[in-house]
NUTOR-11535 format. One record per residue (C-alpha): residue number from 1; x, y, z; residue in one letter. Coordinates in Angstrom, 1 decimal. Example, Ala and Ser with C-alpha at 12.3 -4.5 7.8 and 13.67 -1.06 7.14 Angstrom:
2
 tiro   east  north     up torti
    1   12.3   -4.5    7.8     A
    2   13.7   -1.1    7.1     S
END
This chain:
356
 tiro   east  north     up torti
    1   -2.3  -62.4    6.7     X
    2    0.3  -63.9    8.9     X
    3    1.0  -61.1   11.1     X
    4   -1.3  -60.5   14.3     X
    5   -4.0  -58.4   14.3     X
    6   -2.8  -56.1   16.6     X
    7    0.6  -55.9   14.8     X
    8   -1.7  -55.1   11.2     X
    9   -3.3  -52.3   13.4     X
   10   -0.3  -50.4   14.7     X
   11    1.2  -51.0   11.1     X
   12   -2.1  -49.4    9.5     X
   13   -2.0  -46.4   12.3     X
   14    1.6  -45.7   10.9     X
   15    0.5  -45.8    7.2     X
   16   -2.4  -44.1    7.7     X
   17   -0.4  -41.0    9.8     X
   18    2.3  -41.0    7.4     X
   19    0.0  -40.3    4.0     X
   20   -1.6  -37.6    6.1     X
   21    1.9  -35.8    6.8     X
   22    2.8  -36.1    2.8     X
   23   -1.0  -35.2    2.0     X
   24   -0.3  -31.8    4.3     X
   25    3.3  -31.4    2.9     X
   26    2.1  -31.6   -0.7     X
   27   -0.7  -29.2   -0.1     X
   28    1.3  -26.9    1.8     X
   29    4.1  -26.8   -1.2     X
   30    1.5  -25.9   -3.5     X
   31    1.5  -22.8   -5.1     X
   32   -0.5  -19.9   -3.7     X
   33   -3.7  -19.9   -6.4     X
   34   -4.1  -23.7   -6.0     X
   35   -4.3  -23.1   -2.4     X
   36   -8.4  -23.4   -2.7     X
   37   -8.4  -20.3   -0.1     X
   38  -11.6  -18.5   -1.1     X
   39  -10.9  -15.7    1.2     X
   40   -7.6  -15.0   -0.7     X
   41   -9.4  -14.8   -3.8     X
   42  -11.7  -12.5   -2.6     X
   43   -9.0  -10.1   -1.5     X
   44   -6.4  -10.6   -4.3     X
   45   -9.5   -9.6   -6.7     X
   46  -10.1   -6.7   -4.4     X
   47   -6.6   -5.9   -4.8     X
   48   -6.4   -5.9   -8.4     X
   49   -9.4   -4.0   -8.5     X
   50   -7.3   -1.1   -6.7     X
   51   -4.9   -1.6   -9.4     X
   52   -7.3   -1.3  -12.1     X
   53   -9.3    1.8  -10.8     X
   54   -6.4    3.4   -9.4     X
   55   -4.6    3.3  -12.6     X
   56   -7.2    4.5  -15.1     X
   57   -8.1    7.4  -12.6     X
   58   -4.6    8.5  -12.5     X
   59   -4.7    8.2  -16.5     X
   60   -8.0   10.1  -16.7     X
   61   -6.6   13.0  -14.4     X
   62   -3.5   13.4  -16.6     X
   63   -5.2   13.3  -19.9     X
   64   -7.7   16.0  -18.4     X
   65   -4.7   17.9  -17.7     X
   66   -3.1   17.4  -21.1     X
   67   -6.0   18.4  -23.2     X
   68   -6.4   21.5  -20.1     X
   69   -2.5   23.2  -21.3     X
   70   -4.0   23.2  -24.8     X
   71   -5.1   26.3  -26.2     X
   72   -8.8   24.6  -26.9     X
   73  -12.6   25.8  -27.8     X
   74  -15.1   25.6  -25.2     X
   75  -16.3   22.8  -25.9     X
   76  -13.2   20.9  -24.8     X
   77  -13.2   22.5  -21.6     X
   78  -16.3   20.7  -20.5     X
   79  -14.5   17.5  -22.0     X
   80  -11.6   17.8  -19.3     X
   81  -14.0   18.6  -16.8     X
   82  -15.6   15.3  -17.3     X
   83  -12.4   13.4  -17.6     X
   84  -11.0   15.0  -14.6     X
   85  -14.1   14.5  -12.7     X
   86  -14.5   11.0  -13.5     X
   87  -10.5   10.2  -12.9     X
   88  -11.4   11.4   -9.4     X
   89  -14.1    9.5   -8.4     X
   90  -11.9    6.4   -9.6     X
   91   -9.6    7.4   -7.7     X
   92  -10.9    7.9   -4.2     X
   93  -13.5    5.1   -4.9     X
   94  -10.2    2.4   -5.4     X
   95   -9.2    3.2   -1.9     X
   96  -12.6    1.0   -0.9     X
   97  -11.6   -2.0   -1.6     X
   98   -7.7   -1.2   -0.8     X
   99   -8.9   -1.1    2.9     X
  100  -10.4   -4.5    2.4     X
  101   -7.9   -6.4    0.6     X
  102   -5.5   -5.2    3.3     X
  103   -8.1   -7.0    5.9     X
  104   -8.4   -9.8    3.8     X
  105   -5.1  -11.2    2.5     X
  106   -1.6  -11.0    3.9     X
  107    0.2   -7.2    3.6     X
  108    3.0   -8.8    1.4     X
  109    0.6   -9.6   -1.4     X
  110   -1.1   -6.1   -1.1     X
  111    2.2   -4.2   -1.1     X
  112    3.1   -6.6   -4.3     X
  113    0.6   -5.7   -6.1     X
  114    1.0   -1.6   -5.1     X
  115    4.4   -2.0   -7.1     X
  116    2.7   -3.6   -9.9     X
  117    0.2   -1.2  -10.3     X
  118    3.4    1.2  -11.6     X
  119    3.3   -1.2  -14.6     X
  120   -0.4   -0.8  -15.7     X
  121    0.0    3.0  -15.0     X
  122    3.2    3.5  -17.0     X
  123    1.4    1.5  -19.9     X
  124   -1.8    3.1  -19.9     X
  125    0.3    6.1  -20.2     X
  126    2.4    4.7  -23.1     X
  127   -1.0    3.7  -25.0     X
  128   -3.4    6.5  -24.4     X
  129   -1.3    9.8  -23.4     X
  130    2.0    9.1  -25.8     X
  131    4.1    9.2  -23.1     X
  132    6.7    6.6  -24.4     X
  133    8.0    4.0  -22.6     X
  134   12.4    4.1  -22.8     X
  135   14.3    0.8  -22.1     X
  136   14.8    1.8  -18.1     X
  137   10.9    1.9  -17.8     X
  138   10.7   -2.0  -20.0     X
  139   13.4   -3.4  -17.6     X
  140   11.7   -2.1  -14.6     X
  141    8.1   -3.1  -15.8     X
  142    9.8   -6.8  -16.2     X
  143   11.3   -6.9  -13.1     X
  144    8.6   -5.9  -11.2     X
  145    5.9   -8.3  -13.3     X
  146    8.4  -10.9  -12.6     X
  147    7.7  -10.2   -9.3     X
  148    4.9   -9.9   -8.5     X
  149    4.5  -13.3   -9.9     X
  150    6.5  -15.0   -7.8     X
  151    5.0  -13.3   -4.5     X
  152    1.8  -14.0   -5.8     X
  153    2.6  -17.9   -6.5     X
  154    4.6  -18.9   -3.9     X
  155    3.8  -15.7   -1.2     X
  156    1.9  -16.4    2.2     X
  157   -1.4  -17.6    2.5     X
  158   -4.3  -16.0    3.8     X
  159   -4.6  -16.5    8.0     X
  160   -7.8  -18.5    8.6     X
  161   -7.5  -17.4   12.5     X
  162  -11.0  -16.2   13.5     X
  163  -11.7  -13.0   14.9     X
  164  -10.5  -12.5   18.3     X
  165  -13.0  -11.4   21.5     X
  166  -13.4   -7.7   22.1     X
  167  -10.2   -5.8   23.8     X
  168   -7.6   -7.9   22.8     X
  169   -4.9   -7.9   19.7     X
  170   -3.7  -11.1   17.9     X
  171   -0.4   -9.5   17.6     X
  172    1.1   -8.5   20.6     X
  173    4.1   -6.8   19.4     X
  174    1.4   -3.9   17.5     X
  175    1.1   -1.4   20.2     X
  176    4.8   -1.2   20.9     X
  177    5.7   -1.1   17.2     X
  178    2.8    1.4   17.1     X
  179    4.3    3.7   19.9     X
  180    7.7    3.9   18.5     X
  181    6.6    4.6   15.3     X
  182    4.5    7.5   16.5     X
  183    7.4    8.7   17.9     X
  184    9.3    8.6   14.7     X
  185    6.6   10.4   13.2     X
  186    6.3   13.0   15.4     X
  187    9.9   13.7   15.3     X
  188   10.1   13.9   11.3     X
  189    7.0   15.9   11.5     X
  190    8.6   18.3   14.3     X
  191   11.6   18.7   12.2     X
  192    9.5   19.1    8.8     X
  193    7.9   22.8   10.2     X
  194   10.5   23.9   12.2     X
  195   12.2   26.7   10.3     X
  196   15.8   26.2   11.8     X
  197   16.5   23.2   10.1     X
  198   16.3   24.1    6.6     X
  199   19.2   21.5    6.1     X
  200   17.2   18.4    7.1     X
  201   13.8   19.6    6.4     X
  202   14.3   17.9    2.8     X
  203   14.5   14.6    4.3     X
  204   12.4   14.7    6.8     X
  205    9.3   15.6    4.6     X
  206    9.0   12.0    2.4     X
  207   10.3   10.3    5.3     X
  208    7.5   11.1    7.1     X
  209    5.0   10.5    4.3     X
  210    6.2    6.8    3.9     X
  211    6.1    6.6    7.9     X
  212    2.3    7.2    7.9     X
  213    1.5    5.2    4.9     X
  214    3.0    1.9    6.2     X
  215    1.5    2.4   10.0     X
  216   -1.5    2.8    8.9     X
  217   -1.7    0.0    6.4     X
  218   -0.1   -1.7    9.8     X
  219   -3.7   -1.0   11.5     X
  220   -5.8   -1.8    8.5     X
  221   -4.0   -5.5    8.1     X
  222   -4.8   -5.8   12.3     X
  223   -8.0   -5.0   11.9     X
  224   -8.7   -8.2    9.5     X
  225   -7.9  -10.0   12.8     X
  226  -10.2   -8.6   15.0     X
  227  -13.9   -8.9   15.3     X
  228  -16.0   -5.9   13.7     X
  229  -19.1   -4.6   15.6     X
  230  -22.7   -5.6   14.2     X
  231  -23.9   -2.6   14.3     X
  232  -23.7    1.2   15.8     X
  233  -24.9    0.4   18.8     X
  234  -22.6   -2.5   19.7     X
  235  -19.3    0.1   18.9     X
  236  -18.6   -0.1   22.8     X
  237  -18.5   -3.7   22.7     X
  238  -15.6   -3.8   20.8     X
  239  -13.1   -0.6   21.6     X
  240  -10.0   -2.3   20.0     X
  241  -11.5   -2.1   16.8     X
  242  -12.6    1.0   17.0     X
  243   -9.9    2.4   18.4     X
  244   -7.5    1.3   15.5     X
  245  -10.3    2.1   12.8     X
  246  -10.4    5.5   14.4     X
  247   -6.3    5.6   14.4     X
  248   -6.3    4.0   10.4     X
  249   -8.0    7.4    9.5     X
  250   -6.1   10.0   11.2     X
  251   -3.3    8.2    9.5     X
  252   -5.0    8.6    6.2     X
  253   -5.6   12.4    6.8     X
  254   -1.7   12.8    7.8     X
  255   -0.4   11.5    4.6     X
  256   -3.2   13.4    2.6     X
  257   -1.6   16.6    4.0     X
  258    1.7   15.3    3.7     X
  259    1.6   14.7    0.3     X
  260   -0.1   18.4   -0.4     X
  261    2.7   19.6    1.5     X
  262    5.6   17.6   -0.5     X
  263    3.5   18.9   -3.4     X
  264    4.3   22.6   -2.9     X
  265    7.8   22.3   -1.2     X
  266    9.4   19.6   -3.1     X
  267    9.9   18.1   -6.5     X
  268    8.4   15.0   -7.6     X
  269   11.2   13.1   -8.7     X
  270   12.8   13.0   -5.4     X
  271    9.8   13.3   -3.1     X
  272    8.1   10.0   -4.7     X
  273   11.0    7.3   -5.0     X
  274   12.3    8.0   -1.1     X
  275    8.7    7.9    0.3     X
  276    7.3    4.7   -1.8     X
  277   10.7    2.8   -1.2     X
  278   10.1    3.7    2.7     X
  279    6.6    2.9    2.9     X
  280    7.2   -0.5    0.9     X
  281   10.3   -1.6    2.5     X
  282    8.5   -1.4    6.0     X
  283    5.6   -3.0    5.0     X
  284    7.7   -5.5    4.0     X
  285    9.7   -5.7    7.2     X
  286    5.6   -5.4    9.3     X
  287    4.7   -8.7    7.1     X
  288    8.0  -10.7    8.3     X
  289    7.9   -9.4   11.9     X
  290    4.6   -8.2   13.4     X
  291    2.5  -10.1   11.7     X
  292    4.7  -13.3   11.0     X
  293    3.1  -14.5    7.6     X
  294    6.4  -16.3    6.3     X
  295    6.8  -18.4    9.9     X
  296    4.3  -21.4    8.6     X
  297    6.5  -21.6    5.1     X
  298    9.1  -23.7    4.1     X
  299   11.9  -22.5    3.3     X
  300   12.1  -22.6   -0.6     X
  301    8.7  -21.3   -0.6     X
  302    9.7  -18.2    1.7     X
  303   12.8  -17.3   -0.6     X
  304   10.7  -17.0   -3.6     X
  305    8.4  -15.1   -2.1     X
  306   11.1  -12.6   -0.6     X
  307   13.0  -12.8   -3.5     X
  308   10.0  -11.6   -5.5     X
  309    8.8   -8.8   -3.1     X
  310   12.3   -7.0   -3.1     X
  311   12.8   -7.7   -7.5     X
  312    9.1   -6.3   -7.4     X
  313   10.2   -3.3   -5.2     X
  314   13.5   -2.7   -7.5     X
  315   11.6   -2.5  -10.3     X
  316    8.9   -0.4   -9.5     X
  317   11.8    1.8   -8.3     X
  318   13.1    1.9  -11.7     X
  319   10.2    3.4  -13.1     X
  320   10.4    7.0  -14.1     X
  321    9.0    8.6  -10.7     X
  322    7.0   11.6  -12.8     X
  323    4.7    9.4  -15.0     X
  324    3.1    7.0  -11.9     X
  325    3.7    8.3   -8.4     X
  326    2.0   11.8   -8.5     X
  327   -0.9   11.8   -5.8     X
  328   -3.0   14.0   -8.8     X
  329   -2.5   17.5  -10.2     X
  330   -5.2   18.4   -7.9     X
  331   -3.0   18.0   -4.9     X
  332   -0.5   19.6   -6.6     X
  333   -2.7   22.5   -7.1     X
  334   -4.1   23.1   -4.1     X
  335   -0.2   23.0   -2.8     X
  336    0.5   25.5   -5.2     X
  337   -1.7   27.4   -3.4     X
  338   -0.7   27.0    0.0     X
  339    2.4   28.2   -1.2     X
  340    1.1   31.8   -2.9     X
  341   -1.0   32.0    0.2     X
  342    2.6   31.6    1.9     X
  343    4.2   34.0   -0.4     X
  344    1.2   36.7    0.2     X
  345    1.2   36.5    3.9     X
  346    5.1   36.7    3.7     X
  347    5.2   40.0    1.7     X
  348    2.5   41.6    3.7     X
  349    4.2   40.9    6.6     X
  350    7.3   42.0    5.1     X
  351    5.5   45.4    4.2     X
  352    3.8   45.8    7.4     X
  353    7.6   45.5    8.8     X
  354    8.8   48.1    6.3     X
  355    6.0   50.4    7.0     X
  356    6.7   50.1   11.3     X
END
């Protein structure tokens, strides 16, 4: 009560700045869940519902195909049917809101939870189709549990940026990460059906496949930034929307083949580790570059989150490849017949030849 009043103001300015800075600092050094962000809620539920109906799809599809190789009445054929049928719809209708979590939360956090999703598979598989887990698939399902846990507690925060105007990008670098990668693509996919380079053709084939998965989860996490058109009849009004929606699904059709291809021409338990350690590992290297979601993090808080994505990657990779990464044995069945329709065409051709 001594001190001037205009000394007692400047002094309560300071204060008053000061708690704000430790207020910020303290919520910003919380972990991710306390964060209070509604919007990553949303999208980390969306993300374990992927999980969730991913996983019991796949489980349905190989029990279908277990109970299929049996020798089995009638009755039971209509029983696989269903199974299979049902493990289908799951698992097309899970890639609804995987296109939304993408759009909603940070890519880090989505490509997290894709590794954990090897855990539930492997122990729906251990509980329901006897598939027993060994001690490489219990180290790997702790590893990559532990984390997931630490992306998910001390990963990025969902960007509260709001949607941009019509025609423009809120990350620059997109188009020219987008154009070299095309090129990449292009290249493996050249190499992949040309029939000279049998030696390389191996590698080219899952290289590719991870290539198209991670640019176009690149597009679907851009497209969360930009502003979506009301209706059909305001499409024009925003091209740069449409024009990466329209790009996120040629993507989707390219690894679809892709994966039918690898399918018929390849064997699982090489095909599936190279292409989901290539599609993860540049998702990973998209979330730290192009779309920046560790710059606003303090340091600890970044290596933690790293240090979980890559122990979450390593032990999703540990996994036995067979029992989680197989895109469905109805892929693998219509690449088994690509290939007798390649074998056919081949001898006829080779008879015609004969015949000449």
């Amino acid at each position: 009560w001594l001190k001037p009043f205009w000394l007692k103001e400047l002094f309560d300015r300071k204060l008053q700045r000061l708690l704000q800075r430790r207020r910020a600092r303290a919520v910003d050094d919380r972990p991710l869940l306390m964060a209070g962000s509604d919007t990553f809620c949303i999208g980390l539920g969306l993300c374990l519902l992927n999980c969730f109906l991913s996983s019991v799809g796949f489980t349905l599809q190989r029990k279908a195909q277990l109970l299929s190789e049996r020798e089995s009445a009638p009755e039971d054929r209509w029983t696989c049917q269903l199974l299979w049928g049902a493990g289908v719809a799951l698992y097309i209708g899970a890639s609804a809101p995987d296109v939304l979590a993408y759009a909603l939360v940070p890519q880090v956090v989505c490509t997290t939870v894709a590794c954990f999703r090897l855990v539930v598979v492997t122990a729906l598989a251990h509980a329901f189709l006897q598939e027993r887990v060994q001690r490489r698939e219990v180290v790997g399902m702790a590893c990559c549990s532990m984390g997931t846990s630490l992306c998910l507690l001390y990963g990025p925060r969902s960007l509260d940026a709001g949607p941009l105007p019509s025609g423009d990008l809120y990350h620059p670098l997109l188009w020219a990460y987008l154009f070299v990668g095309a090129c990449l693509l292009a290249a493996t996919l050249t190499v992949e059906h040309t029939a000279c380079l049998t030696r390389v053709r191996g590698a080219a084939l899952p290289l590719a496949t991870g290539l198209a998965f991670a640019l176009e989860k690149l597009l679907n996490t851009e497209l969360g930034f930009l502003e979506a058109p009301r209706s059909l009849g305001g499409v024009a009004e925003a091209p740069a929307w449409c024009c990466l929606a329209a790009l996120m699904c040629a993507l989707g059709l390219v690894d679809f083949y892709l994966n039918i291809r690898a399918a018929a021409r390849m064997p699982m338990q090489v095909f599936l580790p190279v292409s989901f350690a290539l599609a993860t590992s540049l998702q990973f290297f998209q979330a730290m570059f192009i779309f920046g979601e560790f710059a606003s993090m303090g340091p600890s808080r970044a290596a933690l989150s790293i240090a979980g994505a890559v122990v979450a990657l390593a032990g999703a990779l540990l996994i036995q490849p067979p029992k989680f990464g197989v895109v469905g044995a109805a892929v693998a069945d219509i690449g088994a017949e690509l290939a007798d329709s390649e074998r056919k065409l081949s001898f006829m051709a080779t008879c015609r030849d004969d015949n000449t």
